[in-house]
N, C-alpha and C positions, 0 to 999 in steps of 0.2 A: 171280649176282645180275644182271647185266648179259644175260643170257640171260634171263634170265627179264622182267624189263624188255624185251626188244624181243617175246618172245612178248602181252606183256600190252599194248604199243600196237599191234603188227597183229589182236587182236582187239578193242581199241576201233573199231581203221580198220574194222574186216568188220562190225561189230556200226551206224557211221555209214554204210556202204556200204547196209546192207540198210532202215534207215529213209529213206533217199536212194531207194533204187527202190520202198520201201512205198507213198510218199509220190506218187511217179512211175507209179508203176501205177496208184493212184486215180483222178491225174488222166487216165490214159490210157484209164480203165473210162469215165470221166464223158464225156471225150470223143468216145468211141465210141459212146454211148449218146446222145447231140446228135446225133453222124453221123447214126445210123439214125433217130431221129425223123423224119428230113426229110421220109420217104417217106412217114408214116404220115398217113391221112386219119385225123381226129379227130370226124368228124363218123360217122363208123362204127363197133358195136358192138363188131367181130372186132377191125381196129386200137386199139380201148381194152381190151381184153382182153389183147393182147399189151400193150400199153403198161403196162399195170398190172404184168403177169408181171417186163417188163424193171425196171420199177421196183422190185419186192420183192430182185432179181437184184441191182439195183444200191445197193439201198442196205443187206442182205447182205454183201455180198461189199467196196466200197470201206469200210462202215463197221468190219467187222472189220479191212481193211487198216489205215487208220489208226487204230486204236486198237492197234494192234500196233505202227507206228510210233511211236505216242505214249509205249508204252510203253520203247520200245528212246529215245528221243530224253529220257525223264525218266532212265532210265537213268545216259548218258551226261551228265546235266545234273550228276546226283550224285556222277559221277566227277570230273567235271573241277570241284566244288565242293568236293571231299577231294584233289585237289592244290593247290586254292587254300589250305585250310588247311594243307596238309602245307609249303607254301610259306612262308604267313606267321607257322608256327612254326619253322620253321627261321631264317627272318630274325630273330625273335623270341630263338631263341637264341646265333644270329650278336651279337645287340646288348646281349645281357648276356654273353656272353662280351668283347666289347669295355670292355663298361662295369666289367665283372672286371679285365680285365686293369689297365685305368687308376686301378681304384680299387688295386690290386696295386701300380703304379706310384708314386701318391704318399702310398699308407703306406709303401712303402720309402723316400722321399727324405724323408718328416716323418724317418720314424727315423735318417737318416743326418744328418738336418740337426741334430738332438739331440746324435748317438752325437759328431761331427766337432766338435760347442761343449763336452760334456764333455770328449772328449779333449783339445781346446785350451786347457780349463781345469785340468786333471790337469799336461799338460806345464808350463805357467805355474807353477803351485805346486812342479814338480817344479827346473827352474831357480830358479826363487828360494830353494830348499835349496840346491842344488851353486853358486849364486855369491855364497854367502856371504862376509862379509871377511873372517872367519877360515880358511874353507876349503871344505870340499863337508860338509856338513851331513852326509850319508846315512854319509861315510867316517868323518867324526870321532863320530859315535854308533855306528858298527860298532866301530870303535875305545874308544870309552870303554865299552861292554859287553865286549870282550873284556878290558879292563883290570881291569873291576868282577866279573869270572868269577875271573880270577885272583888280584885281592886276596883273596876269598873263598876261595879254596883254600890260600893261604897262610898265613892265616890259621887255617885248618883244622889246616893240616900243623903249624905254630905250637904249636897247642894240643893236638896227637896226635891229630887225628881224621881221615879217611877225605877226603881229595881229589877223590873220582867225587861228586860233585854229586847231590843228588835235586833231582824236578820244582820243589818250590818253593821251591830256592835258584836255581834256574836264572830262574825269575818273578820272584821278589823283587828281584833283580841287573838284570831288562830294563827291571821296573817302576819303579825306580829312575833309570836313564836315564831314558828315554824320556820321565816326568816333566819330567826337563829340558829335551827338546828339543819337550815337548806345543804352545807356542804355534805354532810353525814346520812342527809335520808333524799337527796335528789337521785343517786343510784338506786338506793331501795324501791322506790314509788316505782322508778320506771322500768326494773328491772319484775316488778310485781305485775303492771300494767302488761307490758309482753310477755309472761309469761300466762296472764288469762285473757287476753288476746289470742291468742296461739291456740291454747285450749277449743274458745268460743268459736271461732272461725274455721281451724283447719281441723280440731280429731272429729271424726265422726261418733265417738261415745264423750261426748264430753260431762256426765256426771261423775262419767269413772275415773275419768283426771280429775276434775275439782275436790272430789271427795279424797283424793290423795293429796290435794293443797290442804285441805282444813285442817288436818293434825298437828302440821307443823309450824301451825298461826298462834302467837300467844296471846293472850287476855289484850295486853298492852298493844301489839303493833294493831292488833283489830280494833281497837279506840282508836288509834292513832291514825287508821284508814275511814272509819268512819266519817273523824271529822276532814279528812282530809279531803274526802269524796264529798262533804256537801257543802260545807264551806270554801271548800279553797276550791279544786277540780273543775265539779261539777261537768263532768265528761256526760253525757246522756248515753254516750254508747257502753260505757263502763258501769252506769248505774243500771240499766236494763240487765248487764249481766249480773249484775251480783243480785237483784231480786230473782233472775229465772232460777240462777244457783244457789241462793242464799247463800252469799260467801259470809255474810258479818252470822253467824251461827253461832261462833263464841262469843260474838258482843258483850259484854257485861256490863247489863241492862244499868245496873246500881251505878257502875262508876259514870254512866252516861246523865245517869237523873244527877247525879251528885253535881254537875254543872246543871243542864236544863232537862223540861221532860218533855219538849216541842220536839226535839230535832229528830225521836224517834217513828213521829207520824210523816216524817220528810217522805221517807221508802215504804213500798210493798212490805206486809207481813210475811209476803214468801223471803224477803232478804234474808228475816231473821231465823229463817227455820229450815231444818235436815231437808235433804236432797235426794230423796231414795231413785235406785238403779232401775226405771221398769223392767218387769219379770224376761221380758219378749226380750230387754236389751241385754241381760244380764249374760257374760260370754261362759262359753263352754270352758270345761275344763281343758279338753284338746286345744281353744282358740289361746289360751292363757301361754300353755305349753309352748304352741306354734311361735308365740310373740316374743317368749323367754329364749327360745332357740334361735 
């Protein structure tokens, strides 16, 4: 490419070289043609005869020069007016690439600015479950479900029937709780739900959000979402995401068998497992900076 670029400006230069002497010649024809007048008596038939001849000569000869000039100089006029354009669409695209990028810039910080006031509304409702005055809200409804599973089997066994549970004694027993504890965790739920909504739909890196939700998920409300995703919910839109992201990752497999050991085949194995960054997605240290700014 570069090769070829410097052949195509040394023949603009030979192609301005040759209008330069076209131009230089004319004038050199015209000049010489004044020279020689000086001698000519004009009062004589022979010196007007030649004088005419030089005349056809010279306006022959300099007028095809410069018209050949003209031609080579219109030429070059059309070149150097298609690098003017080739020029000010490249700037042109230089200044919407910029203006991309910055518009790129503060959809990411509107969305961060959203995603950072849900999350801080999510952990809000999430504390004011766990410092409740009786106790950690998320523990004592894991607890009074597995209480309310077992009275239920007891019961069972009681009256000689079958202790393995079907689906909707398992629902009936959660719906049951969870009734109880509806005024204190119907903000929580839905304040979770739009906050991985939000994520899922509108960032465009979203493991790199989610993986900032899992830290700040404890043992407990993750049972507590669990069951509330397959028993109670059951949102299809909300369970697709949480196996692409594996949000139940802290699950705690133990306190789940400690009721049954069915409901963990409900989901994808990806639910339950880390969500790595692909490499290609992983942001620049400038992109981080940019976003922080």
């Amino acid at each position: 490419m570069k090769k070829r670029s410097r052949t195509k400006e040394i023949f603009i230069g030979f192609l301005g070289f040759c209008a330069a002497l076209a131009v230089l010649s004319g004038f050199g024809i015209i000049g010489f043609f004044f020279y020689s007048v000086q001698g000519f008596d004009l009062s004589t038939q022979e010196d007007l005869g030649v004088l005419s001849t030089i005349g056809e000569f010279f306006g022959g000869t300099v007028g095809s020069i410069w018209t050949l000039a003209g031609v080579i100089l219109f030429y070059l006029a059309l070149i150097y007016q298609r690098r003017e354009l080739e020029l000010q669409r490249e700037e042109l695209l230089e200044t919407r690439q910029i203006l991309d990028r910055q518009s790129q810039t503060i959809e990411i910080q509107q969305f961060e600015n959203t995603f950072f006031q849900l999350l801080e509304f999510h952990l809000e409702a999430s504390r004011r479950i766990e410092a409740q005055e009786d106790g950690n809200g998320f523990e004592k409804m894991y607890n009074d479900l597995k209480k309310a599973i077992a009275d239920v089997k007891r019961k069972r066994k009681k009256d000689g029937g079958s202790q393995n549970l079907d689906e909707h004694a398992f629902e009936t027993s959660f719906r049951n709780v969870y009734d109880g504890y509806r005024n204190s965790l119907s903000h929580y739920v839905e304040s979770y739900k739009a906050l991985i909504f939000l994520v899922a739909e509108k960032s465009k890196d979203p493991i790199f959000y989610v993986n900032i939700i899992k830290p700040h998920l404890s043992e407990q409300e993750v049972l507590i979402q669990f069951y509330y995703l397959i028993l109670y919910n059951k949102d299809s839109r909300f369970i697709k995401i949480v196996e692409q992201y594996g949000l139940f990752q802290r699950l705690n497999f133990r306190a789940v068998q400690a009721i049954d050991k069915l409901h963990l085949e409900t989901l994808k194995d990806s639910a339950y497992q880390e969500t790595k960054i692909p490499a290609r997605k992983r942001r620049s240290k400038k992109e981080e900076e940019t976003i922080e700014s």
